[in-house]
N, C-alpha and C positions, 0 to 999 in steps of 0.2 A: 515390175512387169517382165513376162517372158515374154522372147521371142523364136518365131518358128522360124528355120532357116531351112529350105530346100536345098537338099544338096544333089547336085548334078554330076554322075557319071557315065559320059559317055564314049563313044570309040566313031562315032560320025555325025558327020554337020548336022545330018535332015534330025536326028535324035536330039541333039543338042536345041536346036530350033523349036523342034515339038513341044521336048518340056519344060524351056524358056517360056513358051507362048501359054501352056496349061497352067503355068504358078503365077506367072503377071501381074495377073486382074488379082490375086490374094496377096500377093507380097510388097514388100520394100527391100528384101535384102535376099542374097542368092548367094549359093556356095557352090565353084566350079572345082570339083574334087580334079585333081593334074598326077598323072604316073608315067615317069619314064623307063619301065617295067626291067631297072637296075635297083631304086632303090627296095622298090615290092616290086613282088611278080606278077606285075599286070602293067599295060600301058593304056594309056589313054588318047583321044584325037589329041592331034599336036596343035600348038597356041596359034602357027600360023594360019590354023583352017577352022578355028573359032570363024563363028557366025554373030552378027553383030547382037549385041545386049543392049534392049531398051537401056538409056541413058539415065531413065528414071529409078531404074535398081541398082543398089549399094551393090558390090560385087566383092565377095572372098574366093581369094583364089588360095584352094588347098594344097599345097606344093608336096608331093608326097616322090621328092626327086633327090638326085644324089649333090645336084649342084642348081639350089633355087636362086641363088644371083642373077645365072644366065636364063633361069625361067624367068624370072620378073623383067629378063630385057626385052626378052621374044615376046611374053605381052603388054606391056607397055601399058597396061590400062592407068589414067591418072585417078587418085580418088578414092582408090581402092583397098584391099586389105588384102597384105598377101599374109599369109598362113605358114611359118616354116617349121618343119620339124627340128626339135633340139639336136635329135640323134644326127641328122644330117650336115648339123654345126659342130657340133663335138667330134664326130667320124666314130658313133656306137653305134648307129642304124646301117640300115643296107645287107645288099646279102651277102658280100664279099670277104666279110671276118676280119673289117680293114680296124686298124688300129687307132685309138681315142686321140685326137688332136689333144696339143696342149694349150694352158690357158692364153699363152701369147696367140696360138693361132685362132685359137674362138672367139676372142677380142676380137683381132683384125679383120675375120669374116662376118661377126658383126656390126664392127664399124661398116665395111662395105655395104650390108644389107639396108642397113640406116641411111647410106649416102643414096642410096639409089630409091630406097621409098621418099627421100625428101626431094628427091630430083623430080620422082612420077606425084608428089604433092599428096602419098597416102600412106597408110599404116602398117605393122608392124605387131606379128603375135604372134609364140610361139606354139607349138605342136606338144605334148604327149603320145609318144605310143605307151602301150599295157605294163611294159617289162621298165619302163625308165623309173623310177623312184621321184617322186613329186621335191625332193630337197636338190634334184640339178637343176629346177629351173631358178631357184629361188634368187642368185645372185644377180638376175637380166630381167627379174619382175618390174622394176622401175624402167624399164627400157622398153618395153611393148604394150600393147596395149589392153591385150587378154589373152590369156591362157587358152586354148580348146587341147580338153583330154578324151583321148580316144578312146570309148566305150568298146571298141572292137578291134583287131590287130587290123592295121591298114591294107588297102589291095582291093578290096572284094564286098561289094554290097550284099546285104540280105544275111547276113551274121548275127548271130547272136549276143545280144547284150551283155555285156560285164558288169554284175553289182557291185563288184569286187572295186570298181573303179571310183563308185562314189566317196571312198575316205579320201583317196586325193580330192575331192571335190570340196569338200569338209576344208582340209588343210589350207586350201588356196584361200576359201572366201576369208577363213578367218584371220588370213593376210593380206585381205580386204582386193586380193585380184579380182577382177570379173572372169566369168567361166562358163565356157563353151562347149559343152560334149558332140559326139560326133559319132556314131556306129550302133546299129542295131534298136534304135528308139522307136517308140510306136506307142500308142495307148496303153497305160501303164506304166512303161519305162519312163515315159517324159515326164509322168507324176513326181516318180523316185529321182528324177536327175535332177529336178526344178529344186524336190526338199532338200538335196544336199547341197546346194546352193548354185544351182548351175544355172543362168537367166538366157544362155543363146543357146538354144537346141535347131540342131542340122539334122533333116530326117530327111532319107530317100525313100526306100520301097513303104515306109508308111505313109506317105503320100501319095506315090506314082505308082502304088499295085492298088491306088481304092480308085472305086468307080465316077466318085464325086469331088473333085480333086477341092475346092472350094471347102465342101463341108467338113472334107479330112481336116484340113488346117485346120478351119475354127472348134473344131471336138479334139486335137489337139492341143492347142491354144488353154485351150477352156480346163483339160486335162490338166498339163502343167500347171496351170494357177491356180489349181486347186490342192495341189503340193504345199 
């Protein structure tokens, strides 16, 4: 079964609130995309002016930040699934041209991120950007819970799709990870991400630019399963 994930970027409460309230009544699970517009150039509402999330939806929070430790403090949600980018652990991502942690340090700031999802009682999965090569996640596969590879370079909604990104898709399932894409999906795309083995599809503006927020899902949905 696939499933459709709304993903939410915002930069203010009443938006945030709005398209909480429009996917609701359609979903069980919500992806709160988070930039602290160092590690991409764009920032998002900050966690302490989050508005409250029915308790009845699963929540991913997409950490697209230089230091997601201290994001998972600030929101504290229990339950939940925080989302980190590998580049962020490793020190490849970001804009700063900062230089690759070594393996003792990517260890210990995974340990950390491990202590602190079992303290909030939730999960753990790492991120892909476009440019990482699908063999650096492979050795933390057993340590998380699914993989989401970013169909689009991170930052910025309403991007266009990378097909390019489905042989990572390929690579992962047939190392039996589960797989989450994330950028640029919409009728069509979800088809192709679903058949390369991807089962949690996050879509924004194919959702919240259609008129019948409802019906998008389910001819999405119906899309992808048809892959």
């Amino acid at each position: 079964m696939v499933e459709i994930i709304p993903a939410i970027l915002v930069k203010d409460a009443a938006e945030f609130s709005k398209k909480i309230a429009l996917v609701a009544p359609y979903v069980s699970r919500v992806q709160i995309d988070i930039m602290d517009g160092k590690f991409v150039p764009n920032e998002t509402l900050a966690p302490e002016k989050f508005p409250t999330i029915p308790a009845k939806l699963e929540v991913e929070y997409h950490l697209m930040v230089e230091k997601p430790l201290d994001y998972m403090k600030r929101i504290a949600r229990k339950g939940a699934i925080y989302e980190i980018h590998l580049e962020s652990l490793t020190g490849a991502g970001g804009r700063g041209g900062k230089s690759k942690k070594s393996a003792g340090e990517v260890e210990k700031g995974l340990a950390n991120l491990q202590a602190e999802a079992k303290k909030l009682n939730s999960k753990l999965a790492f991120v892909l950007s476009p440019d990482t090569p699908v063999e650096e996640i492979v050795p933390y596969l057993s340590q998380v819970e699914f993989v989401l590879i970013m169909t689009v370079y991170p930052g910025f909604s309403g991007q266009k799709y990378l097909h390019t990104m489905e042989e990572k898709m390929r690579k992962l399932r047939k190392m039996g990870a589960v797989v989450e894409v994330d950028g640029g999906l919409d009728m069509g795309t979800v088809k192709t991400a679903a058949r390369a083995g991807a089962t949690l599809i996050g879509v924004a503006s194919g959702i919240f630019a259609k008129p019948d927020i409802g019906k998008a899902i389910a001819e999405l949905k119906k899309d992808a399963e048809s892959g």
